[in-house]
C-alpha positions as CSV (number, residue, x, y, z in Angstrom):
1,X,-6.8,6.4,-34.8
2,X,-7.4,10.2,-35.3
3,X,-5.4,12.7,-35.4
4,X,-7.3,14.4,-32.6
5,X,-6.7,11.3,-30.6
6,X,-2.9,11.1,-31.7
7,X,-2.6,14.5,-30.4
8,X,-4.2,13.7,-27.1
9,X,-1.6,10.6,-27.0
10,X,1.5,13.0,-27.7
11,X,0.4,15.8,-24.9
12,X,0.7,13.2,-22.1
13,X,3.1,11.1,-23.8
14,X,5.6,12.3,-21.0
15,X,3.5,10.9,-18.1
16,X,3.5,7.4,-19.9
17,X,6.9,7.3,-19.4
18,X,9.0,6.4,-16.1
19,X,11.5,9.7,-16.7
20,X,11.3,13.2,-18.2
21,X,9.5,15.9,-16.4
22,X,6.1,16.3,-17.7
23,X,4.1,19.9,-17.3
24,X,3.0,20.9,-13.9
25,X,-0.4,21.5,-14.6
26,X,-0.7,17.8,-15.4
27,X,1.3,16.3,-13.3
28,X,-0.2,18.3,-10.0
29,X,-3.9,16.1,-10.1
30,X,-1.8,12.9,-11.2
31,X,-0.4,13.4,-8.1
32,X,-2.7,14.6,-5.5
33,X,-4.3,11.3,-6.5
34,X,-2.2,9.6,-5.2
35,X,-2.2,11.6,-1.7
36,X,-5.4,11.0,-1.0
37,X,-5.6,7.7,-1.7
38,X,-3.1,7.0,0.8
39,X,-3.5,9.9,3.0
40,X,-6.1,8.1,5.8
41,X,-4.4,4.5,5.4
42,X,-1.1,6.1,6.3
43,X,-1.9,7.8,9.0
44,X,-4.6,5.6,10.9
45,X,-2.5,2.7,12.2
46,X,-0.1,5.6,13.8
47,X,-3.7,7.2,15.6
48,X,-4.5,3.3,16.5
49,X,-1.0,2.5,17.9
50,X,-0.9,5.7,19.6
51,X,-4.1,5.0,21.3
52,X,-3.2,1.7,22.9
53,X,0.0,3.3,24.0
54,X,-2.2,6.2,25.3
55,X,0.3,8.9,24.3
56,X,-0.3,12.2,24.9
57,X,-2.1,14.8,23.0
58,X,1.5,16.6,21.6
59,X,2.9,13.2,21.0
60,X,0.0,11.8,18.7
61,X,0.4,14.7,17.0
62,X,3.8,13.6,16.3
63,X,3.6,10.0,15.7
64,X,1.0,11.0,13.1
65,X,3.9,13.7,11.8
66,X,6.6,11.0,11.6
67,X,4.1,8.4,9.3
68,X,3.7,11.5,6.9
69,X,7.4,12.3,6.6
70,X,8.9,8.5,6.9
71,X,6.1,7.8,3.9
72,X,7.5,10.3,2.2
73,X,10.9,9.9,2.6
74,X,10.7,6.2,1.9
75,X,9.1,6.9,-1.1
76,X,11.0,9.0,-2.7
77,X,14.1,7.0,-2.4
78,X,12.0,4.0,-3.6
79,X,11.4,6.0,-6.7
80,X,14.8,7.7,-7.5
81,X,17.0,5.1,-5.9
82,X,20.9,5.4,-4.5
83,X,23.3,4.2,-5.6
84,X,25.2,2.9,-9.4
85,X,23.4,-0.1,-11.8
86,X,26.3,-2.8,-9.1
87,X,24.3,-1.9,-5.8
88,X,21.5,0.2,-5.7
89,X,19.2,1.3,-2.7
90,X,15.6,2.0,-3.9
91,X,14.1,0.0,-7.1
92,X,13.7,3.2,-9.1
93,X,9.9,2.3,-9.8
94,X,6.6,3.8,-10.0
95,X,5.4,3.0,-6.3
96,X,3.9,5.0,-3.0
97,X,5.2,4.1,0.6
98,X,2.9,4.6,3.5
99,X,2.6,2.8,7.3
100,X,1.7,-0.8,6.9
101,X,-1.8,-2.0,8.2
102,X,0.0,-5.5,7.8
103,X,2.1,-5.1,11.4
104,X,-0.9,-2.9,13.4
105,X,-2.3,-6.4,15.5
106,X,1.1,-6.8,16.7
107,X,2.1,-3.4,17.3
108,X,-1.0,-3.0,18.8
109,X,-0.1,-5.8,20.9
110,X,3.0,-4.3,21.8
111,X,1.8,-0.8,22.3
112,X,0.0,-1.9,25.0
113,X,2.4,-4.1,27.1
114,X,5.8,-2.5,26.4
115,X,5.0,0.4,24.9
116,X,6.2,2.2,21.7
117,X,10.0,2.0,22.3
118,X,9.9,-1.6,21.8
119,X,7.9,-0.9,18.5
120,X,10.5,0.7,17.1
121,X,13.2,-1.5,18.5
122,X,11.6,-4.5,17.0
123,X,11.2,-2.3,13.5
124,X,15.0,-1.7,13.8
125,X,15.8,-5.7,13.7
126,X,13.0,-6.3,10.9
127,X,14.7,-3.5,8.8
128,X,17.8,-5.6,9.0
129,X,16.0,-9.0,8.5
130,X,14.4,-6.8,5.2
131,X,17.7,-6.4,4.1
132,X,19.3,-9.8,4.3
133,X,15.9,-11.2,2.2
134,X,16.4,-8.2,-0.3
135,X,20.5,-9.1,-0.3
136,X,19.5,-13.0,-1.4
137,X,16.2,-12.3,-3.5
138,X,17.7,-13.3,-6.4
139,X,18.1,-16.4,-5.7
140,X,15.0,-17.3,-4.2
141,X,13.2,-15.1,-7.2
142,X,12.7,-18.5,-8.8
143,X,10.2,-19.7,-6.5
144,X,7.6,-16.4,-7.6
145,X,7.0,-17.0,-11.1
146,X,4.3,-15.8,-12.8
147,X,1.3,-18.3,-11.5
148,X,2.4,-17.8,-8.2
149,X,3.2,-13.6,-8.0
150,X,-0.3,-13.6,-9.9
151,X,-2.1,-15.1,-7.0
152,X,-0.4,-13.4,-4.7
153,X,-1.7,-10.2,-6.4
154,X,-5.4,-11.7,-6.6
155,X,-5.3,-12.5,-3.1
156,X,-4.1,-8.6,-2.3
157,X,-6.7,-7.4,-4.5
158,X,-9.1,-9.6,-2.1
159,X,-8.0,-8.9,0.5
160,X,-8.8,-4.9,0.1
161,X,-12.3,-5.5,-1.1
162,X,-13.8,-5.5,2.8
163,X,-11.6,-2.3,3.6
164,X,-13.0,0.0,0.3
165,X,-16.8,-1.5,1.6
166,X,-16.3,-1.0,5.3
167,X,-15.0,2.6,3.8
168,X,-18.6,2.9,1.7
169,X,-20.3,2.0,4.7
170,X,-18.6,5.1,6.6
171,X,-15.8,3.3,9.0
172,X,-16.3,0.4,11.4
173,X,-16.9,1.4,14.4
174,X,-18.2,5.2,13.4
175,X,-21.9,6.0,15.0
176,X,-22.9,6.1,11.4
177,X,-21.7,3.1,9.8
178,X,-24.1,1.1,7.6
179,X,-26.2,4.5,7.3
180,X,-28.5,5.7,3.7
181,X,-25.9,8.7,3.7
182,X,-22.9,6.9,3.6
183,X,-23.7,4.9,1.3
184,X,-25.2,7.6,-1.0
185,X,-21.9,9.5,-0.9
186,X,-19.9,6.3,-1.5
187,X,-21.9,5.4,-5.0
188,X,-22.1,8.9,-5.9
189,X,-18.2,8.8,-5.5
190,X,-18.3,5.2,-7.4
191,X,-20.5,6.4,-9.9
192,X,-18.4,9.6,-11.1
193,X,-15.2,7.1,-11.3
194,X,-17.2,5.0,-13.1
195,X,-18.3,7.6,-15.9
196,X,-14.8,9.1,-16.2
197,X,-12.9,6.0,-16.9
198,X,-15.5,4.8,-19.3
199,X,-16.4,8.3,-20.9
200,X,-13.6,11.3,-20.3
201,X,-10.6,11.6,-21.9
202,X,-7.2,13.3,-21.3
203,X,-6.7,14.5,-17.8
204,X,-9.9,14.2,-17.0
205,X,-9.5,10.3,-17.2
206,X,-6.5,9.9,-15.7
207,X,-7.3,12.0,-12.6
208,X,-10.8,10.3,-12.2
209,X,-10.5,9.1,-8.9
210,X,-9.2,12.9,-7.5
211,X,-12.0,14.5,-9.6
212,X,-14.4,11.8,-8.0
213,X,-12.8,12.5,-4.5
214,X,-13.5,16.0,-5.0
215,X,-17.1,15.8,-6.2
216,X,-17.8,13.3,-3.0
217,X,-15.9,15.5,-0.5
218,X,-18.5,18.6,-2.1
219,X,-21.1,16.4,-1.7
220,X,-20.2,15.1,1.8
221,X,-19.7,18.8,2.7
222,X,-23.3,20.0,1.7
223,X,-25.0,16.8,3.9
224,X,-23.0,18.4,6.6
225,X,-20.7,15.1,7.3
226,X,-17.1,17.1,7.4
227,X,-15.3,17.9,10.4
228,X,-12.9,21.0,10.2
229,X,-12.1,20.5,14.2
230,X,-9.0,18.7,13.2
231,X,-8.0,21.6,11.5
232,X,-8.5,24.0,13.7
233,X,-6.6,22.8,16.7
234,X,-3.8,21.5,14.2
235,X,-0.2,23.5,14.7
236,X,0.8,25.4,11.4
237,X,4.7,23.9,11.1
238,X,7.0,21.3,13.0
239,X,9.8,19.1,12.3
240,X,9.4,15.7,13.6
241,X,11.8,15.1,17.0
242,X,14.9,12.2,16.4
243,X,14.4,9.3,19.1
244,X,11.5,11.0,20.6
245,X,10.1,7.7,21.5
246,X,12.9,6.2,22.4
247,X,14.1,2.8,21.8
248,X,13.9,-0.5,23.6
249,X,14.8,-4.0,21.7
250,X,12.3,-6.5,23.5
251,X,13.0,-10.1,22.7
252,X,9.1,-10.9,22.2
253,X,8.5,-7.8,20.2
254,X,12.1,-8.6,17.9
255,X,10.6,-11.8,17.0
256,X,7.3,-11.1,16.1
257,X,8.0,-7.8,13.9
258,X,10.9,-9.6,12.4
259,X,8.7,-12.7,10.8
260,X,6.2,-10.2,9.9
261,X,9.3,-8.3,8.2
262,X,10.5,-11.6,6.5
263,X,6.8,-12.1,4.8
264,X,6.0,-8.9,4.2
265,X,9.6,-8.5,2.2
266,X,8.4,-11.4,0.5
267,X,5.1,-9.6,0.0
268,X,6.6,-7.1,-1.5
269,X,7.6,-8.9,-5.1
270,X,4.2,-9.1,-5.4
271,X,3.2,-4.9,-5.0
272,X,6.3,-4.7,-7.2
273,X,5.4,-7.5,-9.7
274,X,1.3,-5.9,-10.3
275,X,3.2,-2.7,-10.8
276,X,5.4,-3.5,-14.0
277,X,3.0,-5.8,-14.8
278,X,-0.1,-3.3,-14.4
279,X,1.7,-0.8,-16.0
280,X,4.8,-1.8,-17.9
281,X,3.9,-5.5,-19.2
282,X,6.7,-7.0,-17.8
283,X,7.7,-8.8,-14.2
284,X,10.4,-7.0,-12.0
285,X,13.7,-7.6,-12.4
286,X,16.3,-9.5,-9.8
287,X,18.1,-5.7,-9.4
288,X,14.9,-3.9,-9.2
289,X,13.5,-6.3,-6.2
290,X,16.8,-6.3,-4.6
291,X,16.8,-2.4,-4.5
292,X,13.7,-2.6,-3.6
293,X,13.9,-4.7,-0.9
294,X,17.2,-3.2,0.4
295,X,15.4,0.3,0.2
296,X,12.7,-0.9,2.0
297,X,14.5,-2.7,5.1
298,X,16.8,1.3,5.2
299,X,14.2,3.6,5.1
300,X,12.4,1.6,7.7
301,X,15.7,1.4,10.1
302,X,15.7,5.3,9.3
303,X,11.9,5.7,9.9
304,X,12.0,4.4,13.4
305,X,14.3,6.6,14.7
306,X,12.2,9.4,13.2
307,X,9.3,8.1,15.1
308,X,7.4,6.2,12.5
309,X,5.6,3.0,11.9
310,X,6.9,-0.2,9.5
311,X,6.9,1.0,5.9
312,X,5.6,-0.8,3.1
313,X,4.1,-0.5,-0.5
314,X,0.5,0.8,-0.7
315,X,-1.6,-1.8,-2.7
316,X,-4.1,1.3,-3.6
317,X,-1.1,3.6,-5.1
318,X,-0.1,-0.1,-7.2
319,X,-3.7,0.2,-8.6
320,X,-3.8,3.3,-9.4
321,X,-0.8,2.9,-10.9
322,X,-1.8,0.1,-12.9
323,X,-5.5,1.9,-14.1
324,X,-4.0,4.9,-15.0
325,X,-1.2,3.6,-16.6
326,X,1.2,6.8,-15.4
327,X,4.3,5.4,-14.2
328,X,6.3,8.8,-14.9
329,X,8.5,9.3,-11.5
330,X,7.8,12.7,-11.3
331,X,4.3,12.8,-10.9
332,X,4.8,10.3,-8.1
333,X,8.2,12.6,-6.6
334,X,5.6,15.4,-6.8
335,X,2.9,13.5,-4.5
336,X,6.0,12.2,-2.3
337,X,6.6,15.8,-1.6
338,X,3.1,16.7,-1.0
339,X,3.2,14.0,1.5
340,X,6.3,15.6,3.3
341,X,5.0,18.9,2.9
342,X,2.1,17.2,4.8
343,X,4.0,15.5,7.5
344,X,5.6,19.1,8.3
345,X,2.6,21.3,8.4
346,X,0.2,19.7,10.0
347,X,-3.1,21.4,9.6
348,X,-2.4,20.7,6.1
349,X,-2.0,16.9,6.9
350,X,-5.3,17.3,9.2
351,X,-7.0,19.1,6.3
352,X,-6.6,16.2,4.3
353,X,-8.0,13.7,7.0
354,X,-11.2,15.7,7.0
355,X,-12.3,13.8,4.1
356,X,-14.8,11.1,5.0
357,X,-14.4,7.3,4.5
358,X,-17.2,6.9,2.6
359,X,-15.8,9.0,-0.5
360,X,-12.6,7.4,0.0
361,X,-13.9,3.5,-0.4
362,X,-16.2,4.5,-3.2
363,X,-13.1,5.9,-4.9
364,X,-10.8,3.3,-4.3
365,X,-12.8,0.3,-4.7
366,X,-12.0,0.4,-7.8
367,X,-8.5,0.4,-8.0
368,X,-8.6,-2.7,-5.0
369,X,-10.7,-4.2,-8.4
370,X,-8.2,-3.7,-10.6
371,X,-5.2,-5.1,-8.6
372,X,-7.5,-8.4,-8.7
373,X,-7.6,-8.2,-12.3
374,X,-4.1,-7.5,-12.7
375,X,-3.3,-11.1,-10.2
376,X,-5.8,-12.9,-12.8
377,X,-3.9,-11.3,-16.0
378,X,-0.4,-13.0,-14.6
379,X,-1.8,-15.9,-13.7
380,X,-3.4,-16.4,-17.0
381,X,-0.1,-15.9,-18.9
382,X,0.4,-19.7,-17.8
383,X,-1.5,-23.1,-18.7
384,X,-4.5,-23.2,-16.5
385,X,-4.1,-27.1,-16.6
386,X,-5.0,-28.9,-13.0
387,X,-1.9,-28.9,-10.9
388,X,-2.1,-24.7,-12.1
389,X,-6.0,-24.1,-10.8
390,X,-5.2,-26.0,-7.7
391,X,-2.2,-24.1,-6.9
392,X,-3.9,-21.3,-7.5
393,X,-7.4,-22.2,-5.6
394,X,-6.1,-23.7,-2.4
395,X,-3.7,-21.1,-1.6
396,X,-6.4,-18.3,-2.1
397,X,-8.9,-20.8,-0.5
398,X,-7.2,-20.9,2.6
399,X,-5.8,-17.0,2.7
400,X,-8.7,-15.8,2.4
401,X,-11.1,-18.7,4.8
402,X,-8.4,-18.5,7.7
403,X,-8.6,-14.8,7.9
404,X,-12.2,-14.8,7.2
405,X,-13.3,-17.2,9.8
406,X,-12.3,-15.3,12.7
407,X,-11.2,-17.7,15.3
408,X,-10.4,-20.5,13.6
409,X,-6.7,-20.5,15.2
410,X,-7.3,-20.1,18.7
411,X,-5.8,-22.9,19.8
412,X,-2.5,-21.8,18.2
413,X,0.1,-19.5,20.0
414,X,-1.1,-15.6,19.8
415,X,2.3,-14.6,17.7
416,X,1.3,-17.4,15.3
417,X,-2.6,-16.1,15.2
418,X,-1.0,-12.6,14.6
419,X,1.3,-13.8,11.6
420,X,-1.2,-16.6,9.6
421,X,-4.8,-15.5,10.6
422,X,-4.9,-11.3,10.2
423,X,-3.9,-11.5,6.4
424,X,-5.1,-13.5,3.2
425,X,-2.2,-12.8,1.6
426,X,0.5,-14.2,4.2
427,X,-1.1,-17.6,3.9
428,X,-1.7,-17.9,0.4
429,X,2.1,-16.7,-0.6
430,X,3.0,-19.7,1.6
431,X,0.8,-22.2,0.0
432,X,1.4,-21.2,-3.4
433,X,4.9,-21.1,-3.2
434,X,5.1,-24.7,-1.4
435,X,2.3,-26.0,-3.9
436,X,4.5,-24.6,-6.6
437,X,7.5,-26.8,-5.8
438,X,5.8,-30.1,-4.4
439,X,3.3,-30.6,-7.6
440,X,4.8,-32.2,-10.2
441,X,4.9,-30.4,-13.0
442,X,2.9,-31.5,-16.7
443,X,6.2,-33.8,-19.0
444,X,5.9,-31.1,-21.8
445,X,6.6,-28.4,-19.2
446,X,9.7,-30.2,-17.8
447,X,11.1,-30.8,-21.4
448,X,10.6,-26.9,-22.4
């Protein structure tokens, strides 16, 4: 190696690393990266919900508010943890928070029959059924080894492929979608990615998909497809409003956002699992998913009464986590902050919406490509022998057919349509897991 390239290596060496506080001038892009990337998939299932519930003007403005400042919150204590090394809250690791596209059917569902109170009633009781899973995770941490986490990642990676093209194609539902413009933006976008992982070095690498944003948002701006109307009507600062909402614990609504809090906990070894993995070569350990978990069912009782949507990990922030390599917890405190700093002014927030979709899925597409990758990479570190590829082809056979072939459950109850037909991943966690522990395992395996 070089010594030009040694010195490169020693510069950034600080944003390689999980602590340390590396110079703001890097770490600023690093993180703004990461706020975009997340910035529209946070806040659009709080604009859906709020639509079904048909909430006021002011109070839309708020429910987008609280998803901004829950993400945020709930990230940072994801990343800095509380607590000693005996019981921690948080798993001290490299990952963004943001409001869960995983639980909009069913809130949508309940936004429009009981309204929002029971939302965040229901995300009250799956904050405590996230913390019982994340209290006993170590002892069901034996059923996610590395063949079955790594299809759990591939089928997550999957699963994100239609949102980054329905992004390219400009939005469903959006007058435009499918249009030559769109898609031109969207490749343009791709294209500039594309160049600087392959071609750049130093910062100009690692922030490729915020350089790429930027040069798509320009170009977007000059074919006239931004909207600063957002922006405009947007207040300059507010705090978001405790209980606002209010709170309503309906038996229906308890049931369904629990289960979907129980699978999604379990979900979440996997987001944590590509991220060491991606980025650290190594799997999670029994603390750090514990933590995790635990931090994740808190900061979700917490976000409800602030108003906000279920929490979860943000697959997009896990890759590009894992392409970039920069686990340092600063750079990701920094965009947590951002995020807040968002939540609480929001014509900065609505600033950041103005981007289009079609920048956003040509930049992200590949990051949902390299969370695939990272799924094959685990699932390869294990003996591809037949009881292995069938595990590992049923379960993503069937996540992904069910929730492809739309339909294909409606003779089942709605709540179980909800739960096993919306998401890939759901179904094939289930499979592989139960696959996993029926097969019988190879003789030489069972002597080792």
């Amino acid at each position: 190696m070089s010594n030009s390239a040694n010195a490169g290596q020693k510069q950034y060496a600080s944003i390689f690393e999980m602590d340390g506080f590396p110079k703001f001038s890097d770490a600023l892009p690093l993180a703004l990266q990461h706020v975009v990337a997340m910035i529209v998939g946070c806040i659009t299932p709080a604009i859906i919900v709020a639509n079904v519930a048909k909430l006021s003007d002011p109070d839309r403005v708020l429910m987008v508010q609280a998803a901004l400042v829950v993400a945020a919150l709930s990230t940072l204590l994801q990343l800095f943890g509380i607590g000693t090394k005996t019981f921690r809250i948080g798993a001290k690791l490299p990952v963004i928070m943001g409001i869960s596209f995983a639980y909009v059917p069913t809130m949508q569902d309940i936004a429009g029959t009981s309204g929002v109170a029971s939302i965040l009633g229901a995300q009250i009781v799956g904050g405590v059924v996230a913390i019982l899973v994340g209290l006993f995770v170590k002892k069901i941490q034996k059923l996610f080894p590395p063949l079955v986490t790594g299809t759990v990642v591939f089928t997550i990676g999957l699963s994100l492929y239609s949102v980054a093209v329905n992004y390219m194609a400009g939005g469903i539902g959006k007058d435009d979608y499918g249009s030559v413009k769109n898609w031109a933006v969207a490749i343009f976008t791709l294209i500039i990615v594309i160049v600087l992982n392959n071609f750049a070095t130093g910062i100009l690498k690692l922030a490729s998909i915020l350089v790429a944003m930027i040069c798509g948002y320009i170009l977007a701006l000059v074919l006239g497809m931004v909207n600063f109307s957002s922006v405009a009507s947007a207040g300059v600062f507010s705090l978001p409003q405790i209980f606002h909402f209010g709170v309503k614990f309906d038996t229906g609504a308890c049931i369904a956002i629990g289960l979907l809090f129980a699978i999604n906990s379990i979900q979440a070894i996997g987001d944590l699992s590509a991220t060491t993995s991606g980025s650290m070569d190594r799997l999670p350990t029994g603390d750090e998913l514990r933590s995790g978990i635990i931090g994740y069912g808190i900061s979700n009782i917490l976000g409800a009464a602030l108003g906000g949507l279920p929490t979860a990990t943000f697959s997009q922030n896990v890759g590009i986590v894992t392409t970039t390599k920069v686990i340092n917890r600063a750079v990701l405190g920094l965009a947590g902050i951002i995020i807040l700093i968002a939540g609480l002014i929001p014509k900065f927030s609505a600033l950041l919406t103005t981007i289009p979709l079609c920048v956003l899925g040509g930049a992200t597409i590949s990051v949902f490509a390299s969370i695939a990758m990272t799924g094959i990479k685990l699932i390869f570190t294990e003996k591809m022998d037949f009881r292995n590829t069938s595990i590992v082809g049923l379960s993503v056979a069937l996540g992904v057919g069910i929730s492809q072939a739309q339909g294909s459950l409606a003779a089942f109850p709605q709540i179980f349509t909800t739960i096993f037909g919306k998401s890939p991943v759901v179904v094939a966690t289930i499979m592989a897991v139960l696959l996993n522990v029926v097969l019988p395992k190879d003789k030489t395996d069972l002597k080792k």
